[in-house]
mmJSON file of the N, C-alpha and C atoms, coordinates in Angstrom:
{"data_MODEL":{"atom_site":{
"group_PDB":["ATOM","ATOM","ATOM","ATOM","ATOM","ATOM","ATOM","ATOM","ATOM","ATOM","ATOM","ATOM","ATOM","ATOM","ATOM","ATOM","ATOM","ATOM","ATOM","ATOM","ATOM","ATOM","ATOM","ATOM","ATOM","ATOM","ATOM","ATOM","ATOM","ATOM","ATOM","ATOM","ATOM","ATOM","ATOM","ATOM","ATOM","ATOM","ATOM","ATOM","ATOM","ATOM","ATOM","ATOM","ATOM","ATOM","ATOM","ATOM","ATOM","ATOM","ATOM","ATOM","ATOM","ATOM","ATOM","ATOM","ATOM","ATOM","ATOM","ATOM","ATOM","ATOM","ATOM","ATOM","ATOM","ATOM","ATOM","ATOM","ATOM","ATOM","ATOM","ATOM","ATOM","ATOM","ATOM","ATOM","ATOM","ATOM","ATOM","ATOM","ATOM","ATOM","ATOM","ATOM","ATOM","ATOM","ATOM","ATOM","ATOM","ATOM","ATOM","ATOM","ATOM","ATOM","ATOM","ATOM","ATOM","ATOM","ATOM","ATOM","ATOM","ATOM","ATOM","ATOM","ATOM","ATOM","ATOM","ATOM","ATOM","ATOM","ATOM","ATOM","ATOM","ATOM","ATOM","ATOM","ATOM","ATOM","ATOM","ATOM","ATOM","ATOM","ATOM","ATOM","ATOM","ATOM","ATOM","ATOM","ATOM","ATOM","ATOM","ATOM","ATOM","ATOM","ATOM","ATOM","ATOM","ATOM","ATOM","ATOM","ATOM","ATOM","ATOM","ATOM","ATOM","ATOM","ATOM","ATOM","ATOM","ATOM","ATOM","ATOM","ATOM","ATOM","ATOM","ATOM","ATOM","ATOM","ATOM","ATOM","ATOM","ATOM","ATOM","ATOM","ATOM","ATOM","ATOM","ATOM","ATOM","ATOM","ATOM","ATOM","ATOM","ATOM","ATOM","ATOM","ATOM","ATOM","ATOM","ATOM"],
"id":[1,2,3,4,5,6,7,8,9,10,11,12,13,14,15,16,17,18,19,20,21,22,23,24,25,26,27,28,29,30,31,32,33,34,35,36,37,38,39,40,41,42,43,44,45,46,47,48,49,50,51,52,53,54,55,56,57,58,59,60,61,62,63,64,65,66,67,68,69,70,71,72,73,74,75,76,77,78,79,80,81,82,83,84,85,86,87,88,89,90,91,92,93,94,95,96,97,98,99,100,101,102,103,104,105,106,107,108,109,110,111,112,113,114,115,116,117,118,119,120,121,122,123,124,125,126,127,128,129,130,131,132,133,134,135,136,137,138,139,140,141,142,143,144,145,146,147,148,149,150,151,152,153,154,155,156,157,158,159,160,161,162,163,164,165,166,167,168,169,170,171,172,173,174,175,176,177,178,179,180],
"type_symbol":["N","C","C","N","C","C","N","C","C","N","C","C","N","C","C","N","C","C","N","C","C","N","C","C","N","C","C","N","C","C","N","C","C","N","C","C","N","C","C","N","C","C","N","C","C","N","C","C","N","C","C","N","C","C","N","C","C","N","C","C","N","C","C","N","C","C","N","C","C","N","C","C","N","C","C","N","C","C","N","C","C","N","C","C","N","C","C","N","C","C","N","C","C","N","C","C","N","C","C","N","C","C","N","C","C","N","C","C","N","C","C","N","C","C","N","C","C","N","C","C","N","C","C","N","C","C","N","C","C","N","C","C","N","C","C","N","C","C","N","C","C","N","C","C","N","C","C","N","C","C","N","C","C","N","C","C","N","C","C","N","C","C","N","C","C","N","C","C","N","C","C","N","C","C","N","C","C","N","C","C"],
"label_atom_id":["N","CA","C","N","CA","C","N","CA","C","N","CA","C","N","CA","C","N","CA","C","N","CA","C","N","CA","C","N","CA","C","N","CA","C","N","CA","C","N","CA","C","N","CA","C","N","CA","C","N","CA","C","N","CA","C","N","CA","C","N","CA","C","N","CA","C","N","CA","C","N","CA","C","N","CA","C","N","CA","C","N","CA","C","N","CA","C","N","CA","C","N","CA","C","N","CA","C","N","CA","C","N","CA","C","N","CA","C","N","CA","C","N","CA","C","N","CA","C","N","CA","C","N","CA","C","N","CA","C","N","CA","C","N","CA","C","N","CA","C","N","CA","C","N","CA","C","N","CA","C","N","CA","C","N","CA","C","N","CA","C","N","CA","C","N","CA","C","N","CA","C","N","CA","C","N","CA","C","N","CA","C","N","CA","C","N","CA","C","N","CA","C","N","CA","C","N","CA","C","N","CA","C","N","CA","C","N","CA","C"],
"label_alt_id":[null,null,null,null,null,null,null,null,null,null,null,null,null,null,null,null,null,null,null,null,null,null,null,null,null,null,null,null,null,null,null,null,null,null,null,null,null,null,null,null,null,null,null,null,null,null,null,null,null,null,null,null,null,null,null,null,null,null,null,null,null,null,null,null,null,null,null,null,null,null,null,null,null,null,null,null,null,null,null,null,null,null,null,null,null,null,null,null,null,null,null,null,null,null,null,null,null,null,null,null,null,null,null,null,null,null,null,null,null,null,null,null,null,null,null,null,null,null,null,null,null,null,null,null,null,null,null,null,null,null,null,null,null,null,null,null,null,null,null,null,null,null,null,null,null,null,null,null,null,null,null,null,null,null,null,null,null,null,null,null,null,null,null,null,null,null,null,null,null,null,null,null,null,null,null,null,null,null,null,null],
"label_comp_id":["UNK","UNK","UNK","UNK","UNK","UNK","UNK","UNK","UNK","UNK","UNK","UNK","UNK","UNK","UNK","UNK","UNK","UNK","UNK","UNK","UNK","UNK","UNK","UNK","UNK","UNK","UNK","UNK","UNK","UNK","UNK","UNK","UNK","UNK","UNK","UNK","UNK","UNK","UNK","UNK","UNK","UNK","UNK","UNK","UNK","UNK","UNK","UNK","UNK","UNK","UNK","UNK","UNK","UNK","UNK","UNK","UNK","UNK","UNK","UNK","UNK","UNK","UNK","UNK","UNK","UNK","UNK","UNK","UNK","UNK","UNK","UNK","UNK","UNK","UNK","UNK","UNK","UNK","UNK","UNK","UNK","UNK","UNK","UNK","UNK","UNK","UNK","UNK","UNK","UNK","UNK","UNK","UNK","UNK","UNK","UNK","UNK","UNK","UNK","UNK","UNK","UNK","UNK","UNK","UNK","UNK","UNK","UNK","UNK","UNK","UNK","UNK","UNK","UNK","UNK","UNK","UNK","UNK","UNK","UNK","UNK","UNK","UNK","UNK","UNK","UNK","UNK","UNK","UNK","UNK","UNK","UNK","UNK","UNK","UNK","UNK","UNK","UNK","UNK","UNK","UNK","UNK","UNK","UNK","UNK","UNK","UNK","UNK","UNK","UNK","UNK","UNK","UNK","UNK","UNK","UNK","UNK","UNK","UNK","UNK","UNK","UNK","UNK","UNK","UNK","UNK","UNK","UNK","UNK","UNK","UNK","UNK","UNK","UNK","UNK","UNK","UNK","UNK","UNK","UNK"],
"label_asym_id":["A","A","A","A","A","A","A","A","A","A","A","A","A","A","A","A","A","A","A","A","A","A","A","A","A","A","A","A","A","A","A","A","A","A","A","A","A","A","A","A","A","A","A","A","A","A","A","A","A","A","A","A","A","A","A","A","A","A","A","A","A","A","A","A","A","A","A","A","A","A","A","A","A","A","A","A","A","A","A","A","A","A","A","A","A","A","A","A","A","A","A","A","A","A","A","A","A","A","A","A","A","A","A","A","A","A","A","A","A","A","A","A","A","A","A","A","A","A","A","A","A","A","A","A","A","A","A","A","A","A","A","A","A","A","A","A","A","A","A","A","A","A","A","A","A","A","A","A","A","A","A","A","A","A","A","A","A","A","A","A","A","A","A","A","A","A","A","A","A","A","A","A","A","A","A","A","A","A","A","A"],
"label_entity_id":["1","1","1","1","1","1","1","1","1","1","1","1","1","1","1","1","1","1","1","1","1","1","1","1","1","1","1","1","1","1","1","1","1","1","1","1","1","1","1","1","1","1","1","1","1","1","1","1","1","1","1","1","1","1","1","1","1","1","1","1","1","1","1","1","1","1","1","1","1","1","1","1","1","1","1","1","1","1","1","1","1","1","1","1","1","1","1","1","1","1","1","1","1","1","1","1","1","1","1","1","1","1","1","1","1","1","1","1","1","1","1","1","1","1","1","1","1","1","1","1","1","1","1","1","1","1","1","1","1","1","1","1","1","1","1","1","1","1","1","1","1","1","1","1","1","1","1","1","1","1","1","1","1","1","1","1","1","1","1","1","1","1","1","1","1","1","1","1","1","1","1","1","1","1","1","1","1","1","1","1"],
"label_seq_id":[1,1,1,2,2,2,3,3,3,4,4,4,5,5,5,6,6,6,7,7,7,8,8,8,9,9,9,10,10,10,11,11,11,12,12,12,13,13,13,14,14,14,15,15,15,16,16,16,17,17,17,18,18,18,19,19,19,20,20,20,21,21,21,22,22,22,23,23,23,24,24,24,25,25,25,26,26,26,27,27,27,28,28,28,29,29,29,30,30,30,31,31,31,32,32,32,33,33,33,34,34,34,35,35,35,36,36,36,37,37,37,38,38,38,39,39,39,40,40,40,41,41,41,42,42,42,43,43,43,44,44,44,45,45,45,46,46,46,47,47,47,48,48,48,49,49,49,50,50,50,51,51,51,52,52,52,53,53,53,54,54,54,55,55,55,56,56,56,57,57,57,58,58,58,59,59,59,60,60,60],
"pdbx_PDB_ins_code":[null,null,null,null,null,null,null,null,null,null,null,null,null,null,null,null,null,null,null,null,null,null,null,null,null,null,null,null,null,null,null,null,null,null,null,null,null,null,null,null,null,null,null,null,null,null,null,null,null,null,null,null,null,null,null,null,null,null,null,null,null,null,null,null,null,null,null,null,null,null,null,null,null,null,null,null,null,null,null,null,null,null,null,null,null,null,null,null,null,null,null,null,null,null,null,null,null,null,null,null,null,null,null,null,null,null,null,null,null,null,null,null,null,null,null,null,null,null,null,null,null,null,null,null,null,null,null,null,null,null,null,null,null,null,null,null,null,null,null,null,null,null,null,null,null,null,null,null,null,null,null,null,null,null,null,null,null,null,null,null,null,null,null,null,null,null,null,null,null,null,null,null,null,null,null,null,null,null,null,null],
"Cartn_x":[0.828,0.0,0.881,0.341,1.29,0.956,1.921,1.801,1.311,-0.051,-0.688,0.592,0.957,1.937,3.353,3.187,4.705,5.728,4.499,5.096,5.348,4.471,4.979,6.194,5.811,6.735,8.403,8.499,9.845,9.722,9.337,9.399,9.491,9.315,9.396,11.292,11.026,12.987,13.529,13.434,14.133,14.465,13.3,13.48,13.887,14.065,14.733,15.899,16.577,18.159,18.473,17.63,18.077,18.598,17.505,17.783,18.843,19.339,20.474,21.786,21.792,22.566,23.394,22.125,22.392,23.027,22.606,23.237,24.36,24.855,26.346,27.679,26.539,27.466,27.871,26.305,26.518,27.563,28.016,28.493,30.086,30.51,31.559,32.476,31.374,31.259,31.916,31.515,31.636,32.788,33.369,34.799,35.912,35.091,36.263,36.51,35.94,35.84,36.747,36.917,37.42,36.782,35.397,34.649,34.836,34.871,35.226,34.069,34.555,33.662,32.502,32.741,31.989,30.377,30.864,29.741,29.503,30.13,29.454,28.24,28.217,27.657,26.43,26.797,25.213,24.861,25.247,24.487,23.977,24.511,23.678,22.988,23.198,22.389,23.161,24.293,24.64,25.819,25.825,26.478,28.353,28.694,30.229,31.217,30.156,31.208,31.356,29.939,29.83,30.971,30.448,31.388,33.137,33.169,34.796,34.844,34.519,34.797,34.791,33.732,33.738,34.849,35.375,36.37,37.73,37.633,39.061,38.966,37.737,37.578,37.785,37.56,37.998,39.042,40.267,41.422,42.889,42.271,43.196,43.298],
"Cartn_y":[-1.176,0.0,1.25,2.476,3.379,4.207,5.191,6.215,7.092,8.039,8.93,10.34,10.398,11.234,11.169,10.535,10.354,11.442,11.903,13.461,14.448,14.485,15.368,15.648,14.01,13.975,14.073,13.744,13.956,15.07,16.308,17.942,18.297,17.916,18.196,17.859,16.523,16.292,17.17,17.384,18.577,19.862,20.677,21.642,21.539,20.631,20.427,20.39,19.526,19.368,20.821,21.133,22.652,23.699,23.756,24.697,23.796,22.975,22.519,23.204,22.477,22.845,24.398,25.402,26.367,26.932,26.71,26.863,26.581,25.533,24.956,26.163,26.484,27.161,28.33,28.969,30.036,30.325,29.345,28.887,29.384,28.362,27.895,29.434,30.231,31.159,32.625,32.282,32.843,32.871,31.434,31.112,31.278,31.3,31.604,33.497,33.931,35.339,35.832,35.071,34.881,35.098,34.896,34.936,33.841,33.793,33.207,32.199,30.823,29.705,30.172,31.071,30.612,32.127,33.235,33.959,33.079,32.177,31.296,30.715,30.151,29.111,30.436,31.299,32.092,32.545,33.081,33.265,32.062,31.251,30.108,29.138,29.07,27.991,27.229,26.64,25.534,24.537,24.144,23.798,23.968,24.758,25.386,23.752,22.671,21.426,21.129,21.301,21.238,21.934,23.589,24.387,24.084,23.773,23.383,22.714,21.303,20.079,21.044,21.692,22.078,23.487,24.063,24.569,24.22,23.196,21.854,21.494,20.872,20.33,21.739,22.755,24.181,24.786,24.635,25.326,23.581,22.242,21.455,20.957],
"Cartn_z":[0.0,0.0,0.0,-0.75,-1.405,0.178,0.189,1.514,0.734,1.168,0.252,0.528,1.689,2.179,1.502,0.728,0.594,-0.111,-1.165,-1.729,-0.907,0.15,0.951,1.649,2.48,3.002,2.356,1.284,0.223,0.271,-0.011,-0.57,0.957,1.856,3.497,3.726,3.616,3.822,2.614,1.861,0.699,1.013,1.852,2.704,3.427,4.598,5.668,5.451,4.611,4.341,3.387,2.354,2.195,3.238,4.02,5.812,5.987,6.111,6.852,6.494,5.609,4.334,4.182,4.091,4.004,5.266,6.586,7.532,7.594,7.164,7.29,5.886,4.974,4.35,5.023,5.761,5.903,6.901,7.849,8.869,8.535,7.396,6.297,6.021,5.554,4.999,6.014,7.579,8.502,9.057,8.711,9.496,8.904,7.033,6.537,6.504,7.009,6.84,8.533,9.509,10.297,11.725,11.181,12.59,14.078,14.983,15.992,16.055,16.565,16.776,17.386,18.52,19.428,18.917,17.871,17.242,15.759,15.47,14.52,15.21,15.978,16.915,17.083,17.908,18.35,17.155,15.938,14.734,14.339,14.21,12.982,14.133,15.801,16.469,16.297,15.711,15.456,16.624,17.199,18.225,18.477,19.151,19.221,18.801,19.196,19.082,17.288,16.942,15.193,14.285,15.174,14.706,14.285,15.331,15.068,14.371,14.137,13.601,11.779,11.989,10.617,10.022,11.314,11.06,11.29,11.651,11.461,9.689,9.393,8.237,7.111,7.039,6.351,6.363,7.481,7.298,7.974,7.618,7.561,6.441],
"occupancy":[1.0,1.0,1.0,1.0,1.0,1.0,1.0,1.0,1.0,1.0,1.0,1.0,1.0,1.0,1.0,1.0,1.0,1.0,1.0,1.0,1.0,1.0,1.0,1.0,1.0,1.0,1.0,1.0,1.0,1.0,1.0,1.0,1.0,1.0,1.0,1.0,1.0,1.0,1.0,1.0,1.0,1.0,1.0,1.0,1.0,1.0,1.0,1.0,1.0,1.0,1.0,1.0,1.0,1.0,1.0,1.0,1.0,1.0,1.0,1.0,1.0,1.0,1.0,1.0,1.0,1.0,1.0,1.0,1.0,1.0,1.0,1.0,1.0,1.0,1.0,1.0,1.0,1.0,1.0,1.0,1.0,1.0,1.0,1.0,1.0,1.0,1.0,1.0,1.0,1.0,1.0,1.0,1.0,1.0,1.0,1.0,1.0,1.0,1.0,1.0,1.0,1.0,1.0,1.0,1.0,1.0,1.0,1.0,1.0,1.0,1.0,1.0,1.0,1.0,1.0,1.0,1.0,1.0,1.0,1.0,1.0,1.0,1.0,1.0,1.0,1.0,1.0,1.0,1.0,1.0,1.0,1.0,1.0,1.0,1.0,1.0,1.0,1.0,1.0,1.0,1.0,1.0,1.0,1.0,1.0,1.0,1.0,1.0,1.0,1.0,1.0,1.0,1.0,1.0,1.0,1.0,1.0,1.0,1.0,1.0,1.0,1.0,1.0,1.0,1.0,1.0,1.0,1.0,1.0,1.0,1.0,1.0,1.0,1.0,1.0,1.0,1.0,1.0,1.0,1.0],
"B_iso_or_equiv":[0.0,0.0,0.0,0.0,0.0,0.0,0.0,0.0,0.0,0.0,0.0,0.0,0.0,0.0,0.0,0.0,0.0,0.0,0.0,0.0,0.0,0.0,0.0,0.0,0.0,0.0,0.0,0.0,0.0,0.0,0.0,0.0,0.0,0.0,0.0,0.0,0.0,0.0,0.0,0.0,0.0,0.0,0.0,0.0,0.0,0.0,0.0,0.0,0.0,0.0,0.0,0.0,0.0,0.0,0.0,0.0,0.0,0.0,0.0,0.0,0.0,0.0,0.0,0.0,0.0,0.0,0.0,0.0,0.0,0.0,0.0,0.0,0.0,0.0,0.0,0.0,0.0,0.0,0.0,0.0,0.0,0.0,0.0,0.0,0.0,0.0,0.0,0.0,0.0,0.0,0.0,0.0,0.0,0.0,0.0,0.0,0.0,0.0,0.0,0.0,0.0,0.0,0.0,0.0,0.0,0.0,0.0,0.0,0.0,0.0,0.0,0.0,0.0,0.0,0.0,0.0,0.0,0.0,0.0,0.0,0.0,0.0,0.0,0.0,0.0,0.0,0.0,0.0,0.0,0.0,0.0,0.0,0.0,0.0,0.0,0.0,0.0,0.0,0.0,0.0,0.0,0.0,0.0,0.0,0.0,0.0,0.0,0.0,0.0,0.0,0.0,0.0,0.0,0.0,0.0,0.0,0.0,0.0,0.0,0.0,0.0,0.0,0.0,0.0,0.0,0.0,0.0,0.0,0.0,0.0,0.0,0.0,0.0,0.0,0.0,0.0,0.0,0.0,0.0,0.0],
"pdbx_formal_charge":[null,null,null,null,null,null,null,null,null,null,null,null,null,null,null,null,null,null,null,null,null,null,null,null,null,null,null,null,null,null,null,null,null,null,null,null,null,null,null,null,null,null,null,null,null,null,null,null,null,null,null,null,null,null,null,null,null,null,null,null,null,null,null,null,null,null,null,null,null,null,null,null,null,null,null,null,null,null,null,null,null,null,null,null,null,null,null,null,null,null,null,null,null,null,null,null,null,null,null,null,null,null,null,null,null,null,null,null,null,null,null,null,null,null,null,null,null,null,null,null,null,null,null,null,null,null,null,null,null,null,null,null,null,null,null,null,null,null,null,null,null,null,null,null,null,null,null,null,null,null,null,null,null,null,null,null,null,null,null,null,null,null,null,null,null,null,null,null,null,null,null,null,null,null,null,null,null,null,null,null],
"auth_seq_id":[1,1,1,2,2,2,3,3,3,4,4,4,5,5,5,6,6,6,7,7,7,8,8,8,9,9,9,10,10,10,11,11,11,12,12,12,13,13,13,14,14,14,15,15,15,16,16,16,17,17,17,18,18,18,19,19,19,20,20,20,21,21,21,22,22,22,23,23,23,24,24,24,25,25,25,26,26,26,27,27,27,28,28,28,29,29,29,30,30,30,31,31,31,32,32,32,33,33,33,34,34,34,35,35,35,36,36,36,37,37,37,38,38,38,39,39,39,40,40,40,41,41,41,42,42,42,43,43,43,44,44,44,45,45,45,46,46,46,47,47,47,48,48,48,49,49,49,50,50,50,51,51,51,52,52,52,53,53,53,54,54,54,55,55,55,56,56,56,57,57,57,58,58,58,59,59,59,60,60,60],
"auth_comp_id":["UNK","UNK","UNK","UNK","UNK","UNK","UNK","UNK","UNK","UNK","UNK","UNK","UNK","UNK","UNK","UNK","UNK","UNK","UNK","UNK","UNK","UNK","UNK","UNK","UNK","UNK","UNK","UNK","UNK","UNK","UNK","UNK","UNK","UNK","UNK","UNK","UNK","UNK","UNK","UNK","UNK","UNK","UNK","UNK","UNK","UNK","UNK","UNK","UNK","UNK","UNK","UNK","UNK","UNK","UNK","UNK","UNK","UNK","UNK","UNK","UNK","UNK","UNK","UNK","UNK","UNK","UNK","UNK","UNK","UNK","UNK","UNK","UNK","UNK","UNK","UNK","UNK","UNK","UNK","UNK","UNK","UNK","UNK","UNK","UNK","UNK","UNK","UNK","UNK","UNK","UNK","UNK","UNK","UNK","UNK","UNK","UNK","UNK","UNK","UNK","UNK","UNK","UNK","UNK","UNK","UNK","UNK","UNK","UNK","UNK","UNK","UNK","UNK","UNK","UNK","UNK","UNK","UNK","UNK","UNK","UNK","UNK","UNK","UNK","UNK","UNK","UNK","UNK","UNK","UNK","UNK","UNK","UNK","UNK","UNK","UNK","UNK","UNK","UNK","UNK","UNK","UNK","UNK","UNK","UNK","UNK","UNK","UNK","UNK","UNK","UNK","UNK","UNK","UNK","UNK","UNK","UNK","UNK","UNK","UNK","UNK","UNK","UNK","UNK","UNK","UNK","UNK","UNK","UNK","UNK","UNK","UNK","UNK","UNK","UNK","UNK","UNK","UNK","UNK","UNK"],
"auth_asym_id":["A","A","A","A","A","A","A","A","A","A","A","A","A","A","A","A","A","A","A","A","A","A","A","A","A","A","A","A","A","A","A","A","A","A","A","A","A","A","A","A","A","A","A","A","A","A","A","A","A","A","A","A","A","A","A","A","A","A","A","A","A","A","A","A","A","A","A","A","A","A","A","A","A","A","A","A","A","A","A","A","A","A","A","A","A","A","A","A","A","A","A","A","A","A","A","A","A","A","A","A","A","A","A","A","A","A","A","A","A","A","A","A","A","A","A","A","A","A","A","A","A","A","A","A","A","A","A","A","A","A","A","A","A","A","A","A","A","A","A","A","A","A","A","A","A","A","A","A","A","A","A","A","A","A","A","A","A","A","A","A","A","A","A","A","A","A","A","A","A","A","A","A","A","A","A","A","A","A","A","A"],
"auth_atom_id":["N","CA","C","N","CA","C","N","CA","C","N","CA","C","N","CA","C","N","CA","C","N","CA","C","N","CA","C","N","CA","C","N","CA","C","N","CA","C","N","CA","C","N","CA","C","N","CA","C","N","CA","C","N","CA","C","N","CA","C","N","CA","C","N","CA","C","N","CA","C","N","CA","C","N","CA","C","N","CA","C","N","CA","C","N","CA","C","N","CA","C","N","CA","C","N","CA","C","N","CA","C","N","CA","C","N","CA","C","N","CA","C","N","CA","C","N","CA","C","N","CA","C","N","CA","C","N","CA","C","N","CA","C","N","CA","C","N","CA","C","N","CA","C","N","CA","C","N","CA","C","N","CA","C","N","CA","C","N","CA","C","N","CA","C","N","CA","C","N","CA","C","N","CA","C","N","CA","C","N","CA","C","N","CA","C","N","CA","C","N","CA","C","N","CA","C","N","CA","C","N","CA","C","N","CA","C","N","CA","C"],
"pdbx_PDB_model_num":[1,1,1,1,1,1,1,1,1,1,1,1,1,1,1,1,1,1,1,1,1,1,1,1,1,1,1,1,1,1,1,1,1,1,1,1,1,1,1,1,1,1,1,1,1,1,1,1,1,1,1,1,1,1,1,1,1,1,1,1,1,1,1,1,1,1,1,1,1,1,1,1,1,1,1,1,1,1,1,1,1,1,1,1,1,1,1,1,1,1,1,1,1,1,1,1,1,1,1,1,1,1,1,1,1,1,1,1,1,1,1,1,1,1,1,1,1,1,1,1,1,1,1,1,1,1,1,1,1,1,1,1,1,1,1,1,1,1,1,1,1,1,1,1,1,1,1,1,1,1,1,1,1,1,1,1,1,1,1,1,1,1,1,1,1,1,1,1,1,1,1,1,1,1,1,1,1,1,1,1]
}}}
């Protein structure tokens, strides 16, 4: 049996990982400009531990 939801639910995870997504660039974007982990983190919400990992992964 087909999920009548199922379109939705697909165009739902699409947006969701878009918002993700975009956060992480904008993030990307922040650190490379030389903003400090820890005003990456209160601009984008994104957790100071994320942060790093992803500014390890950008300037190693």
């Amino acid at each position: 049996m087909k999920n009548p939801f199922e379109k939705q639910l697909k165009e739902h995870d699409e947006k969701v990982w878009e918002e993700i997504l975009d956060g992480i660039f904008y993030a990307l974007r922040l650190l490379k400009e030389g903003t400090s982990v820890e005003d990456v983190s209160k601009t984008t919400s994104i957790p100071i531990k994320t942060i790093q990992k992803l500014k390890e992964a950008l300037f190693s």
